[in-house]
N, C-alpha and C positions, 0 to 999 in steps of 0.2 A: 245604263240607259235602257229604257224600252226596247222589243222587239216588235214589229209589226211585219204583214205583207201577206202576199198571196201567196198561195200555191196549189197548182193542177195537183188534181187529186179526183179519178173517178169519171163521172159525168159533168165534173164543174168545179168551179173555184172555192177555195174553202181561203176564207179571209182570219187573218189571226192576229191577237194582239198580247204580248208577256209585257205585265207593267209591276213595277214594285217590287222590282229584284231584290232580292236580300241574300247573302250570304252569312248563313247563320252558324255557320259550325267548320273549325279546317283541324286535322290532326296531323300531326306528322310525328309516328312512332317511330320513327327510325332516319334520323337527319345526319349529317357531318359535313364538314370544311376541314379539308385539306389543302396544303402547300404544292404545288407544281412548279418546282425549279425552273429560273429562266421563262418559266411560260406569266405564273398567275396561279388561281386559285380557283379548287374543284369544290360546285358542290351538289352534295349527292342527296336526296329526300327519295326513301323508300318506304310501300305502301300507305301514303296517304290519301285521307279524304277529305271530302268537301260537301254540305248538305246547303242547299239552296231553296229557300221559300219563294213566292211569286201570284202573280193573281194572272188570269189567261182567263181566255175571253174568242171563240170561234163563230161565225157564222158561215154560213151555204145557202142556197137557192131554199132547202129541205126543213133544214134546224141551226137554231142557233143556241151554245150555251157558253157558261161560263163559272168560274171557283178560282178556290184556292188551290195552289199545288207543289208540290216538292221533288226536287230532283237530288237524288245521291249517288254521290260518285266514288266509286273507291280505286283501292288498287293505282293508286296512281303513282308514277316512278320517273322523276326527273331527274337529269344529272347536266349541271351546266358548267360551263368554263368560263372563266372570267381572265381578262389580260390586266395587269395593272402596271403599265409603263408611268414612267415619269414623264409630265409633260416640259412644256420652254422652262418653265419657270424653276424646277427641280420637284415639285408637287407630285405625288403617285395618282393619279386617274385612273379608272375602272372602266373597263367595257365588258359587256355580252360577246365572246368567243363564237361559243357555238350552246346550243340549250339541246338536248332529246325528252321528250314528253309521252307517253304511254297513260293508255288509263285500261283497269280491266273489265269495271260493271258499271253500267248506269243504271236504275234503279227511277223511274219517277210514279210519282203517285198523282190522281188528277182529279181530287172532289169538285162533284159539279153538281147543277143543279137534275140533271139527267142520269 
């Protein structure tokens, strides 16, 4: 979806709008799923990235511009838990345990007309 809204900033309000989000790119060098006895299943994604394209769009009281732009992210290191009980029916079902999420650079770039 879109991002839009305000925010103080300075002498005044800078209005903003992120439309045409795209996610263009996800790496994940370094992945695994493991077994957790009696628990569920672990699973671990280390240093991955994420490159994001986007059109943004700001104005203020002063100037207003707007482009293309990209954001990347790297370094990113999730490790989640999953429970997988049986439900009524004897079926295994999956839940979210617990998730930890890290990222270490972002990285955005902002061509505009300015």
């Amino acid at each position: 979806p879109d991002l839009s809204g305000y925010e103080k900033f300075g002498l005044g309000n800078v209005k903003y709008n992120i439309s045409r989000i795209h996610v263009t790119a996800v790496e994940f060098p370094s992945a695994s799923i493991s077994l957790i006895p009696g628990t569920g299943i672990k699973l671990v994604i280390g240093n991955a990235s994420l490159t994001i394209d986007m059109n943004w769009n700001i104005r203020t009281w002063m100037f207003k511009d707007s482009g293309r732009g990209t954001v990347y992210i790297s370094k990113v290191f999730v490790t989640a838990i999953f429970s997988t009980p049986l439900d009524n029916t004897g079926h295994t079902s999956i839940s979210l345990t617990s998730c930890r999420t890290t990222s270490g650079d972002i990285d955005i770039k902002l061509n505009g007309k300015s």
